[in-house]
KOLMIKE-177244 format. One record per atom (N, C-alpha, C, O): residue number from 0; y, x, z; residue in three letters; atom name. Coordinates in nm, 3 decimals. Layout:
<sites>
+-----+---------+---------+---------+------+------+
|  nr |       Y |       X |       Z | rest | atom |
+-----+---------+---------+---------+------+------+
| NUM |       Y |       X |       Z |  ALA |   CA |
...
+-----+---------+---------+---------+------+------+
</sites>
This chain:
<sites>
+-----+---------+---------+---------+------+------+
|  nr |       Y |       X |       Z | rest | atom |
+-----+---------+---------+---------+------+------+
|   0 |  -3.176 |  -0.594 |  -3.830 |  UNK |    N |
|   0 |  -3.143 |  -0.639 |  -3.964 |  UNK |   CA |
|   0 |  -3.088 |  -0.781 |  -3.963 |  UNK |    C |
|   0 |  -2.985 |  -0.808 |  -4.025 |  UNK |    O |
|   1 |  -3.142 |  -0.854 |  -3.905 |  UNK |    N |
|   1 |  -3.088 |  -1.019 |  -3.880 |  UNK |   CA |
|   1 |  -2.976 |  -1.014 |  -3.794 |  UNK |    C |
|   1 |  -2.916 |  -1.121 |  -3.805 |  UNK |    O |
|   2 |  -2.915 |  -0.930 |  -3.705 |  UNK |    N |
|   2 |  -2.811 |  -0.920 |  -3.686 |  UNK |   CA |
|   2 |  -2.667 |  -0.873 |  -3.789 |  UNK |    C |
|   2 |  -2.557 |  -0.928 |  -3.792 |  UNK |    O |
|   3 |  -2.711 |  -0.764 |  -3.863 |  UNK |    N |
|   3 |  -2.628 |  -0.716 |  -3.947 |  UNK |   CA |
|   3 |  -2.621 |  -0.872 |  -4.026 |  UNK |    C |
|   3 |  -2.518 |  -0.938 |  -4.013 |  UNK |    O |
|   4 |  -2.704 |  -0.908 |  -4.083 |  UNK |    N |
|   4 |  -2.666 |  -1.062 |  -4.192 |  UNK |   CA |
|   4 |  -2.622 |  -1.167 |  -4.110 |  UNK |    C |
|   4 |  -2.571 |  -1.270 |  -4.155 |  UNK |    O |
|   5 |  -2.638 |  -1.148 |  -4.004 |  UNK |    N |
|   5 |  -2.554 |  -1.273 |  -3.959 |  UNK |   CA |
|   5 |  -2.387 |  -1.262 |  -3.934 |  UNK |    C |
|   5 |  -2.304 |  -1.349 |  -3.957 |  UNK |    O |
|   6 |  -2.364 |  -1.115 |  -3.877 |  UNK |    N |
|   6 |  -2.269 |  -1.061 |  -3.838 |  UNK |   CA |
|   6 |  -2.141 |  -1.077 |  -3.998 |  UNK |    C |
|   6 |  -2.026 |  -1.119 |  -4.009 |  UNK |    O |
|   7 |  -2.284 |  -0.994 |  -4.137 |  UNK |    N |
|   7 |  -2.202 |  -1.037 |  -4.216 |  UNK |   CA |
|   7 |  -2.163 |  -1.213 |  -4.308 |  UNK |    C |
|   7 |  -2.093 |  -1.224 |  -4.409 |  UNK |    O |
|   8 |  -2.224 |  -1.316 |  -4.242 |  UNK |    N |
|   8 |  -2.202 |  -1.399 |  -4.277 |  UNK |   CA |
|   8 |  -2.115 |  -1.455 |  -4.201 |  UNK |    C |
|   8 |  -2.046 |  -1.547 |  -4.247 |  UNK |    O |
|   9 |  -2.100 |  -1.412 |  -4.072 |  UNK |    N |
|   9 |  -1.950 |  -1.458 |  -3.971 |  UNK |   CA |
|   9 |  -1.817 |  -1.399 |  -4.063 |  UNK |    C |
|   9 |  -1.717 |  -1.466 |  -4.086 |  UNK |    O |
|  10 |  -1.839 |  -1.254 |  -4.112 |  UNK |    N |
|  10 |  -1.751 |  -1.240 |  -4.164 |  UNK |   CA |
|  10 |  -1.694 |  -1.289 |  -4.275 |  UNK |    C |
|  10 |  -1.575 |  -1.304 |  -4.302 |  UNK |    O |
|  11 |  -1.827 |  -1.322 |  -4.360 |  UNK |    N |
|  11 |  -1.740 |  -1.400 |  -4.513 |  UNK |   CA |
|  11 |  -1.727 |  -1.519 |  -4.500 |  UNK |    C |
|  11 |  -1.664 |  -1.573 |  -4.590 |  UNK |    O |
|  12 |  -1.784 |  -1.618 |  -4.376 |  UNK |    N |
|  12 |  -1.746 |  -1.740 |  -4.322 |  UNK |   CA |
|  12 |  -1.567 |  -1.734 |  -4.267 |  UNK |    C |
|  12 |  -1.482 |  -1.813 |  -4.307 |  UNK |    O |
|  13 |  -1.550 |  -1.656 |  -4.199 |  UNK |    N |
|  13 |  -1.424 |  -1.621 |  -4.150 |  UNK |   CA |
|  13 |  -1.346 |  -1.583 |  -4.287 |  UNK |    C |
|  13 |  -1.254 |  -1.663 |  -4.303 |  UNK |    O |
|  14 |  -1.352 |  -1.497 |  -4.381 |  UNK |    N |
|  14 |  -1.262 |  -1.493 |  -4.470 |  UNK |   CA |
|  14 |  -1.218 |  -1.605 |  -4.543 |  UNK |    C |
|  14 |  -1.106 |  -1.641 |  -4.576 |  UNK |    O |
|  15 |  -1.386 |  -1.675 |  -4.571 |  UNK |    N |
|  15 |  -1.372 |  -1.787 |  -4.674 |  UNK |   CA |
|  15 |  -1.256 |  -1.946 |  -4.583 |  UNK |    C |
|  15 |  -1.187 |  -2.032 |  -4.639 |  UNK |    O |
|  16 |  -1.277 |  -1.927 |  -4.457 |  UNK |    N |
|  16 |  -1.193 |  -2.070 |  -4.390 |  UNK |   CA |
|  16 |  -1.059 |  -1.961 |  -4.393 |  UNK |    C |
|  16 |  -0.962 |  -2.033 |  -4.417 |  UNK |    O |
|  17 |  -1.036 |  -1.889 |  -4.386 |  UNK |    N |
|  17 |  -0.889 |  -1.818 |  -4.413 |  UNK |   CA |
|  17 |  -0.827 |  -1.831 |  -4.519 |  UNK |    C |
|  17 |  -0.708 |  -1.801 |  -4.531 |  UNK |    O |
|  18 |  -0.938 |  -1.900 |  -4.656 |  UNK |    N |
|  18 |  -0.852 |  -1.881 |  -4.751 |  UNK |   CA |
|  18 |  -0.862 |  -2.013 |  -4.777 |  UNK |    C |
|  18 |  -0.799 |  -2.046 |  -4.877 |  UNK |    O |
|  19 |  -0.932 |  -2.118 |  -4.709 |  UNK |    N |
|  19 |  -0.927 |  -2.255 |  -4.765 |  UNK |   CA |
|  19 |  -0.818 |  -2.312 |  -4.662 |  UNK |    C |
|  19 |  -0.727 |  -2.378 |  -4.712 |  UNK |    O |
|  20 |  -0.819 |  -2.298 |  -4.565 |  UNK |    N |
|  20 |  -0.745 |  -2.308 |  -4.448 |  UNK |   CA |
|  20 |  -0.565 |  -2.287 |  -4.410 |  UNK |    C |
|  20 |  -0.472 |  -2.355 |  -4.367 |  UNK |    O |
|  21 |  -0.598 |  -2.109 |  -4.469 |  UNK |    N |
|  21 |  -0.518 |  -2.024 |  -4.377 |  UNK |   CA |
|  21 |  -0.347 |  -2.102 |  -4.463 |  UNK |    C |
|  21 |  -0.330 |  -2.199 |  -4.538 |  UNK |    O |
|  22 |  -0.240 |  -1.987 |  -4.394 |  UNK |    N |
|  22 |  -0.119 |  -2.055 |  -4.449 |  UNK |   CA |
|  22 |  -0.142 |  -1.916 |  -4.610 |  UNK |    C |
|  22 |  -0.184 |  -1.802 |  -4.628 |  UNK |    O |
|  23 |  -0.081 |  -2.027 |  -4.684 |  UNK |    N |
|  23 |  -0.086 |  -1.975 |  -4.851 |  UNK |   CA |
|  23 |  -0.012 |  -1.868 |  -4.830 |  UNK |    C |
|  23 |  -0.058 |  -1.787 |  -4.910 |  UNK |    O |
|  24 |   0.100 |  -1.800 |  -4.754 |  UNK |    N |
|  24 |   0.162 |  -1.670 |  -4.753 |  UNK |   CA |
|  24 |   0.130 |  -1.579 |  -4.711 |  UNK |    C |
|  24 |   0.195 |  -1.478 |  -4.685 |  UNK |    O |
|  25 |  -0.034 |  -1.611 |  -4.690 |  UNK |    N |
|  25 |  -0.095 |  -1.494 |  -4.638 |  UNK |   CA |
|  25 |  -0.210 |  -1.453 |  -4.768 |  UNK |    C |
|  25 |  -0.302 |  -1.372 |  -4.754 |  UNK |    O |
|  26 |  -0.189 |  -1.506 |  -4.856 |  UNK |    N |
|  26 |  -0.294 |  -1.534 |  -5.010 |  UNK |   CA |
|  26 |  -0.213 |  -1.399 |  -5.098 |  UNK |    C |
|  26 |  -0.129 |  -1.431 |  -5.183 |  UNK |    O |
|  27 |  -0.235 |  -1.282 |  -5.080 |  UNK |    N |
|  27 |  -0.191 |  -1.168 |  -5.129 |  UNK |   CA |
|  27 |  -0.258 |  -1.067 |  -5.178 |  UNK |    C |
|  27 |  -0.380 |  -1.079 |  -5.178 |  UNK |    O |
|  28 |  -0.203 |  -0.952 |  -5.227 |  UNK |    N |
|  28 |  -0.283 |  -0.839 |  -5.299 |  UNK |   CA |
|  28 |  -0.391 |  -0.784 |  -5.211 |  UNK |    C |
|  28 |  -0.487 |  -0.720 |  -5.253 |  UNK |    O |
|  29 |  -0.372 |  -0.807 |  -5.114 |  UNK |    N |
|  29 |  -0.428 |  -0.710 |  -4.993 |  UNK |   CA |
|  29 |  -0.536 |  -0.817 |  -4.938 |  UNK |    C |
|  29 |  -0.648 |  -0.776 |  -4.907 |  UNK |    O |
|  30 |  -0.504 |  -0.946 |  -4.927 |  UNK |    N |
|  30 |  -0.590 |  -1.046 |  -4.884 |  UNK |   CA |
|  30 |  -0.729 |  -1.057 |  -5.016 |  UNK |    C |
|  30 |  -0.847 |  -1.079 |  -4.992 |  UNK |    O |
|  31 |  -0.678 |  -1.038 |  -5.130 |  UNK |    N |
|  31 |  -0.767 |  -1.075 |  -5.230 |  UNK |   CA |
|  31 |  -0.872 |  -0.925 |  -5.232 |  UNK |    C |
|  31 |  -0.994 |  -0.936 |  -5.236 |  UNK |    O |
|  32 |  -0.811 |  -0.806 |  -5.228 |  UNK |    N |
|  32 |  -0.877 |  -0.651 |  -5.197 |  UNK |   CA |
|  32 |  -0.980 |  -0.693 |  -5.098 |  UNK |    C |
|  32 |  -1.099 |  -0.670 |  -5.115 |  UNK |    O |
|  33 |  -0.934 |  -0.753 |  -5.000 |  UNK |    N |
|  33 |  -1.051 |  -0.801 |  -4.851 |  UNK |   CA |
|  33 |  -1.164 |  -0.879 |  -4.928 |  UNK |    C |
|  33 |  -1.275 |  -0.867 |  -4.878 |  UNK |    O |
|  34 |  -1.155 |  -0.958 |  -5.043 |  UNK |    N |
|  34 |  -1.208 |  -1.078 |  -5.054 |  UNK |   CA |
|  34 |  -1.323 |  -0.967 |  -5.174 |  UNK |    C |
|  34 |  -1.446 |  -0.981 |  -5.181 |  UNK |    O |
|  35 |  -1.247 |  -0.874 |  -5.248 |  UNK |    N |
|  35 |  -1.349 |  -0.876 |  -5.338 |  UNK |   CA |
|  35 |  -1.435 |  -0.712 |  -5.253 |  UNK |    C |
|  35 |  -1.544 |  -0.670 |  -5.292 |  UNK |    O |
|  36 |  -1.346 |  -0.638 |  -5.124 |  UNK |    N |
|  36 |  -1.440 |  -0.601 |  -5.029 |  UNK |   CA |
|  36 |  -1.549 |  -0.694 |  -4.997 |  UNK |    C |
|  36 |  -1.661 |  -0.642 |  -4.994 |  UNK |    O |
|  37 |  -1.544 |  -0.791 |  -4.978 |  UNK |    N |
|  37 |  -1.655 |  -0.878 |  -4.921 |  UNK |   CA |
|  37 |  -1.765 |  -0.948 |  -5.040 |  UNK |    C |
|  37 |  -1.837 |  -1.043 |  -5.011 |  UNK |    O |
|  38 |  -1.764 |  -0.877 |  -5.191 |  UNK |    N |
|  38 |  -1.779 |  -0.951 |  -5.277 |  UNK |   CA |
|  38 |  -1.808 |  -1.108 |  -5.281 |  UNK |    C |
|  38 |  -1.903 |  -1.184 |  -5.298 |  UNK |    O |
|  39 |  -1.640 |  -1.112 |  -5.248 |  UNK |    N |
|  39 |  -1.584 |  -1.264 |  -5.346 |  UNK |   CA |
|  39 |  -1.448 |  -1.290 |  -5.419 |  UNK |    C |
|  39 |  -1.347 |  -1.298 |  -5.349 |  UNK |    O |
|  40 |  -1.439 |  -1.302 |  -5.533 |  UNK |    N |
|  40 |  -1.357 |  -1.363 |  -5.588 |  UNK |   CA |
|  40 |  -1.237 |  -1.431 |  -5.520 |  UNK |    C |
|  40 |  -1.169 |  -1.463 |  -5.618 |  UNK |    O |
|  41 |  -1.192 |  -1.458 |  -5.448 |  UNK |    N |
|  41 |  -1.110 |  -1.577 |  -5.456 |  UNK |   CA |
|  41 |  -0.976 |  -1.596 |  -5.548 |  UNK |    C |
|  41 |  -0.872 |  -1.646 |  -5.503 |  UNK |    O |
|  42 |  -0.989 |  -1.556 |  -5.665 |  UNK |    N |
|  42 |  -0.876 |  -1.550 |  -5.752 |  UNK |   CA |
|  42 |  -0.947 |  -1.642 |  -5.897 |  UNK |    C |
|  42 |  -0.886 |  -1.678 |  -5.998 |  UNK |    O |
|  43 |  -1.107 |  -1.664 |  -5.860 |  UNK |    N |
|  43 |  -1.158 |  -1.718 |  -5.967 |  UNK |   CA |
|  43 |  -1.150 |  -1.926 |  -5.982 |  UNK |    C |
|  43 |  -1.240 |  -2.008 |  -5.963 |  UNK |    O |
|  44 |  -1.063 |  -1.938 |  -6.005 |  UNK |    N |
|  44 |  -1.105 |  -2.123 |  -6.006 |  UNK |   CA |
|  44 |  -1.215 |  -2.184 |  -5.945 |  UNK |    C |
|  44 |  -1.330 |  -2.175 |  -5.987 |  UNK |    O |
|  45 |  -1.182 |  -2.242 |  -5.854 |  UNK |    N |
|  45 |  -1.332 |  -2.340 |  -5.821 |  UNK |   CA |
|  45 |  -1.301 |  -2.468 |  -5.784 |  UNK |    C |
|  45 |  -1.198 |  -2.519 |  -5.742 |  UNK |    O |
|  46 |  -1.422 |  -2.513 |  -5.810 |  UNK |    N |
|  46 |  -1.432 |  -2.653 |  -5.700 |  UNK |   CA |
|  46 |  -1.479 |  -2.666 |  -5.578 |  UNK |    C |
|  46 |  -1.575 |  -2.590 |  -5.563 |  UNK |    O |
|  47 |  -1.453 |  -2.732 |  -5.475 |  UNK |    N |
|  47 |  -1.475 |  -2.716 |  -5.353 |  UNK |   CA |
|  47 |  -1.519 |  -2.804 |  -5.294 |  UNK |    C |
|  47 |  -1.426 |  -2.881 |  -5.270 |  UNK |    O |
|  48 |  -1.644 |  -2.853 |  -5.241 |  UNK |    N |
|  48 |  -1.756 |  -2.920 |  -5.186 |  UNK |   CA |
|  48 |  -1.765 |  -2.913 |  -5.040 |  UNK |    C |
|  48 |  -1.784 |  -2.809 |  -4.977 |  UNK |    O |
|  49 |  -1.746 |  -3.058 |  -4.976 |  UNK |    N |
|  49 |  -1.733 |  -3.058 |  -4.841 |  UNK |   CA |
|  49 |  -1.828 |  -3.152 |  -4.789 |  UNK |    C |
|  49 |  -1.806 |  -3.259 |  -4.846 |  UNK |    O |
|  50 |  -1.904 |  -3.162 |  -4.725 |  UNK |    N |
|  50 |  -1.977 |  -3.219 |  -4.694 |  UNK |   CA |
|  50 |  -2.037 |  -3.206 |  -4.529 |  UNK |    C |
|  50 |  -2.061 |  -3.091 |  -4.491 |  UNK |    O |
|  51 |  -2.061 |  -3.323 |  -4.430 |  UNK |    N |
|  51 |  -2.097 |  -3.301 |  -4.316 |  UNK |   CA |
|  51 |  -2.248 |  -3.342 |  -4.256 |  UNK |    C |
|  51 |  -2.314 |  -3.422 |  -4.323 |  UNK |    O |
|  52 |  -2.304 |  -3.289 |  -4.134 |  UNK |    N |
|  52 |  -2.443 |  -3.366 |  -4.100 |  UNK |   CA |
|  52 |  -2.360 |  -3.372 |  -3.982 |  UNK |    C |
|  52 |  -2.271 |  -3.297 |  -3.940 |  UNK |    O |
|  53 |  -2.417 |  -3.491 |  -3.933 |  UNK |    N |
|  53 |  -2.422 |  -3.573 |  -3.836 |  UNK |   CA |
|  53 |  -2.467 |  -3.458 |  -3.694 |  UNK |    C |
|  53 |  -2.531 |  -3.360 |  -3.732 |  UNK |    O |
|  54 |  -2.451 |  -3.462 |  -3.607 |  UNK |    N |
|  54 |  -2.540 |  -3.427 |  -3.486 |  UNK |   CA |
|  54 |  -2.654 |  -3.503 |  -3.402 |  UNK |    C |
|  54 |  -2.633 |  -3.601 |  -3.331 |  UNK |    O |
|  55 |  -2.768 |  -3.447 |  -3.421 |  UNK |    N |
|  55 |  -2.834 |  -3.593 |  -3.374 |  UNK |   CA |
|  55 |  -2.779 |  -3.618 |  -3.241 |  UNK |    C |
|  55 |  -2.717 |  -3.539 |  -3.171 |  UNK |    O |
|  56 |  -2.817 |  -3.755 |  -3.214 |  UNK |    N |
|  56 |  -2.800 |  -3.797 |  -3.013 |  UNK |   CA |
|  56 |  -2.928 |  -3.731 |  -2.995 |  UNK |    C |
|  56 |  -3.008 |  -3.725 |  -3.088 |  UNK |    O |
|  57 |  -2.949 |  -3.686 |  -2.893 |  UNK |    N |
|  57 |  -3.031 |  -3.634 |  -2.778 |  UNK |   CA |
|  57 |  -3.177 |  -3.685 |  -2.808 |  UNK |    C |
|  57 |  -3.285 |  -3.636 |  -2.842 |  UNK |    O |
|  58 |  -3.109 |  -3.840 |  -2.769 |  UNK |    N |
|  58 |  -3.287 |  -3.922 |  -2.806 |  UNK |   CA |
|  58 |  -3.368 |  -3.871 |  -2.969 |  UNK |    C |
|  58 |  -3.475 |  -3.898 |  -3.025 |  UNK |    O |
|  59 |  -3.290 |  -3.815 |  -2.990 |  UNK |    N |
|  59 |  -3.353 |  -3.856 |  -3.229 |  UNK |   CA |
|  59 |  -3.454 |  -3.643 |  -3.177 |  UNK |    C |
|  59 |  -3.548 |  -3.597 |  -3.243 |  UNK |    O |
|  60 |  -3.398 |  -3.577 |  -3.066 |  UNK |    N |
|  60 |  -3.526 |  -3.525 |  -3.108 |  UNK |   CA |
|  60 |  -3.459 |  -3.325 |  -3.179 |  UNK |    C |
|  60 |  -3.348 |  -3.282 |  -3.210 |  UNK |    O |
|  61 |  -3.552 |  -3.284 |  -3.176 |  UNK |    N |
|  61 |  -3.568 |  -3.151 |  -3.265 |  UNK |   CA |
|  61 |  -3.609 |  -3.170 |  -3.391 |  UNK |    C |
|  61 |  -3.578 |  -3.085 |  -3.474 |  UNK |    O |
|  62 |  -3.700 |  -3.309 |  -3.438 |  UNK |    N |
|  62 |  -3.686 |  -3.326 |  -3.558 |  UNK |   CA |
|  62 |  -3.609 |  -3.307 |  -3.685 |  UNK |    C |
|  62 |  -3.616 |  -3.244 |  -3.790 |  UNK |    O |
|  63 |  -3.496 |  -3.432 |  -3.596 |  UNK |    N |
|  63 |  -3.371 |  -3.444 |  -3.661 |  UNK |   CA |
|  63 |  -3.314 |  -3.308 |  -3.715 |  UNK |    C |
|  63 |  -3.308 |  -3.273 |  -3.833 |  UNK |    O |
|  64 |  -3.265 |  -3.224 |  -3.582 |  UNK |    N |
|  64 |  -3.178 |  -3.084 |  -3.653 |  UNK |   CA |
|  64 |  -3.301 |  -2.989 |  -3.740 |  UNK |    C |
|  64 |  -3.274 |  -2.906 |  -3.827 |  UNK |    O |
|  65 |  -3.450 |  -3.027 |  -3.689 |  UNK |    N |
|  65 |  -3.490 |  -2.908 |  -3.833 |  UNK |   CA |
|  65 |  -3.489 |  -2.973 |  -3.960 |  UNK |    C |
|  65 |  -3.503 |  -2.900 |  -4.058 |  UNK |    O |
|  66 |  -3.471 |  -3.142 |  -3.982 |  UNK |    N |
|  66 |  -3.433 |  -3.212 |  -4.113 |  UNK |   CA |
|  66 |  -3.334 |  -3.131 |  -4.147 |  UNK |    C |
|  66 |  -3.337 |  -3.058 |  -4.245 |  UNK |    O |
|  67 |  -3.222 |  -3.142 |  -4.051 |  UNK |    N |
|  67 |  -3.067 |  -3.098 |  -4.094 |  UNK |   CA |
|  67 |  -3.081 |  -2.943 |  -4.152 |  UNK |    C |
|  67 |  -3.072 |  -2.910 |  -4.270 |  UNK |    O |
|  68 |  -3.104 |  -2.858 |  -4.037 |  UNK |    N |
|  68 |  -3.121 |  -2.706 |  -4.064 |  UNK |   CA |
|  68 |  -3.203 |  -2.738 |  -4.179 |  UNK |    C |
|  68 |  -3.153 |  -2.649 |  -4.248 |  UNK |    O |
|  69 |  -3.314 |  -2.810 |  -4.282 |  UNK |    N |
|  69 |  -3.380 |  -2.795 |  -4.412 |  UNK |   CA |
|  69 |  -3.225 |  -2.779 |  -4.480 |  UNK |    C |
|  69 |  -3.154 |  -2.678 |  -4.479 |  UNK |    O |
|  70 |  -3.199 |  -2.899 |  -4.532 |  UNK |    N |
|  70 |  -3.107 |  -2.947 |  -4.554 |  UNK |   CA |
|  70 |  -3.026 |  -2.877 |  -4.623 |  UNK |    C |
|  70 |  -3.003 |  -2.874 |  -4.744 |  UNK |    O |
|  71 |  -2.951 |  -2.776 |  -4.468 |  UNK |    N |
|  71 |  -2.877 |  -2.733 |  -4.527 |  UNK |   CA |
|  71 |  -2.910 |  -2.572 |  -4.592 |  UNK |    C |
|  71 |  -2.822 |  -2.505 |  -4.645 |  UNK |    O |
|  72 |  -3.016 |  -2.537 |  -4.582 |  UNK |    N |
|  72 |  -3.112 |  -2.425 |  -4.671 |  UNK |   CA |
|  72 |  -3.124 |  -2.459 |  -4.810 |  UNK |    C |
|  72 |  -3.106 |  -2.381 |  -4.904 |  UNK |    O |
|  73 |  -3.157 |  -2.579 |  -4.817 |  UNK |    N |
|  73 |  -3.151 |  -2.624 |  -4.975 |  UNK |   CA |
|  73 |  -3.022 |  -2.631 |  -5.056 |  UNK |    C |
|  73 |  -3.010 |  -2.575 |  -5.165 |  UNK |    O |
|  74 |  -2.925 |  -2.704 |  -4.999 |  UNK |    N |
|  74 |  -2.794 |  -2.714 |  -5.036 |  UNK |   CA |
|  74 |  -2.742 |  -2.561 |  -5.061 |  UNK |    C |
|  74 |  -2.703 |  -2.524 |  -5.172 |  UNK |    O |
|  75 |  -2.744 |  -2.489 |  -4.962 |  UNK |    N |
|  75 |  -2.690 |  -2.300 |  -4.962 |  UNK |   CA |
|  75 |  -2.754 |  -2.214 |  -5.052 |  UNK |    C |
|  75 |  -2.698 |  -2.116 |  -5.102 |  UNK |    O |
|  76 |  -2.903 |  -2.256 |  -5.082 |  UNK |    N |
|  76 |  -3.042 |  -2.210 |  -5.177 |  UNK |   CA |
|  76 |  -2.931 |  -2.267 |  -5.302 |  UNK |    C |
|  76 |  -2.828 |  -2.210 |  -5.339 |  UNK |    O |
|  77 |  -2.976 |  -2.368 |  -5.340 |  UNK |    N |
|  77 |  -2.873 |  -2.416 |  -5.484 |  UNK |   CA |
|  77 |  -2.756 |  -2.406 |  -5.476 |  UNK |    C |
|  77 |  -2.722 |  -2.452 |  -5.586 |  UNK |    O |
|  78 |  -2.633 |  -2.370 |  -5.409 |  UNK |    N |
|  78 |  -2.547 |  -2.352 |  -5.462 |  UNK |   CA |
|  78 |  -2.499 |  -2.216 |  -5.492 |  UNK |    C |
|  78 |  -2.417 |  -2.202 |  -5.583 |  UNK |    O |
|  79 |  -2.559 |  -2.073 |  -5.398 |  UNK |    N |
|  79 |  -2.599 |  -1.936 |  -5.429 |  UNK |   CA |
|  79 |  -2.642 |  -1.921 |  -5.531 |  UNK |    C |
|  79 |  -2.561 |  -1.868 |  -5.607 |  UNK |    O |
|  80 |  -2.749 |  -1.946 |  -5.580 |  UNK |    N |
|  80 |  -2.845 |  -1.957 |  -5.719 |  UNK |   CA |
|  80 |  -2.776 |  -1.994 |  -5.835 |  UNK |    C |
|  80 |  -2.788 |  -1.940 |  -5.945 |  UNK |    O |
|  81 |  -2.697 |  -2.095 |  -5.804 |  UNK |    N |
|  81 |  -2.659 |  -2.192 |  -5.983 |  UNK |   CA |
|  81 |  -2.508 |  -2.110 |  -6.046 |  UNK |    C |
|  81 |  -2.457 |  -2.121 |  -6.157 |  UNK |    O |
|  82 |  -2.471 |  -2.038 |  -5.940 |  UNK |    N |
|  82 |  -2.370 |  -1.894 |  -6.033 |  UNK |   CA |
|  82 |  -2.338 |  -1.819 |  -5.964 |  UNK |    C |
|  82 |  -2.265 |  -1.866 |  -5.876 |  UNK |    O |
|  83 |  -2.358 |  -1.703 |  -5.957 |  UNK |    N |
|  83 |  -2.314 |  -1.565 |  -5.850 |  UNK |   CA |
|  83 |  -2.189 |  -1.576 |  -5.816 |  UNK |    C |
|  83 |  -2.164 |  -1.532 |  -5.704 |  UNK |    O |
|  84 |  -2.093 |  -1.623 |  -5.881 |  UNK |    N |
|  84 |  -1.954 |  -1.673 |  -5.823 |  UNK |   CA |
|  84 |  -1.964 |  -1.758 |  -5.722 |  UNK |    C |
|  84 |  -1.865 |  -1.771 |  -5.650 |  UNK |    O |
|  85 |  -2.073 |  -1.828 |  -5.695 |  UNK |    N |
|  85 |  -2.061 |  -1.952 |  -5.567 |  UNK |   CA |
|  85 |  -2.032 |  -1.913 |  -5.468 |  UNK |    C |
|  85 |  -2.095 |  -1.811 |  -5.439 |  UNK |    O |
|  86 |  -1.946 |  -1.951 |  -5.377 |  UNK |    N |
|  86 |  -1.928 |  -1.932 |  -5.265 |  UNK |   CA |
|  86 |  -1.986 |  -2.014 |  -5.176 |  UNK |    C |
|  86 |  -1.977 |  -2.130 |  -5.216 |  UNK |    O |
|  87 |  -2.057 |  -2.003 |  -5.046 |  UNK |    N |
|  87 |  -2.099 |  -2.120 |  -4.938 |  UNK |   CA |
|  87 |  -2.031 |  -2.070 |  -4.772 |  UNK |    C |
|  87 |  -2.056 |  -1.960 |  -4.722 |  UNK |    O |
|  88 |  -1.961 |  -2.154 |  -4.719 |  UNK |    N |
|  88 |  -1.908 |  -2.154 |  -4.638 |  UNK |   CA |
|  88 |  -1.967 |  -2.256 |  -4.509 |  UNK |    C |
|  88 |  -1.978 |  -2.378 |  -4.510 |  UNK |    O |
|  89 |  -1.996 |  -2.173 |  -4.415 |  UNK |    N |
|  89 |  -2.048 |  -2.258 |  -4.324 |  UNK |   CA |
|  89 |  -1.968 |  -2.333 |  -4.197 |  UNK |    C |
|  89 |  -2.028 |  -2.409 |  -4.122 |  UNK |    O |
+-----+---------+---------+---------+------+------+
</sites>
């Protein structure tokens, strides 16, 4: 089961940098069919939130990345939650 959700989060990770990314002449009827296969929108307006963590150095520890890995559970937790349209891209 944790394979299937990860497998499908490679995939809507991969669609979603294809469409923030990819070249715009590939942004078509058939590309958007893929998108709402994958239930997502990408024809709906958004805003788009970028944000980075650091990598710890070596010395800072396992601490550090399970701060980070919180982190970014909370951030993905609230932005899933606050409208079914959200998209989170990892």
């Amino acid at each position: 089961h944790a394979e299937q959700r990860i497998m499908g989060e490679s995939v809507r990770n991969s669609y979603l940098d294809e469409w923030l990314n990819g070249d715009r002449r590939n942004l078509n009827a058939a590309f958007l069919e893929r998108g709402l296969a994958l239930r997502m929108d990408v024809s709906i307006p958004r805003r788009v939130l970028a944000c980075c963590a650091y990598e710890p150095a070596p010395t800072q520890g396992w601490g550090a990345l399970r701060d980070i890995n919180a982190a970014e559970r909370e951030i993905k937790q609230f932005i899933v939650n606050t409208d079914r349209n959200n998209l989170f891209l990892k």
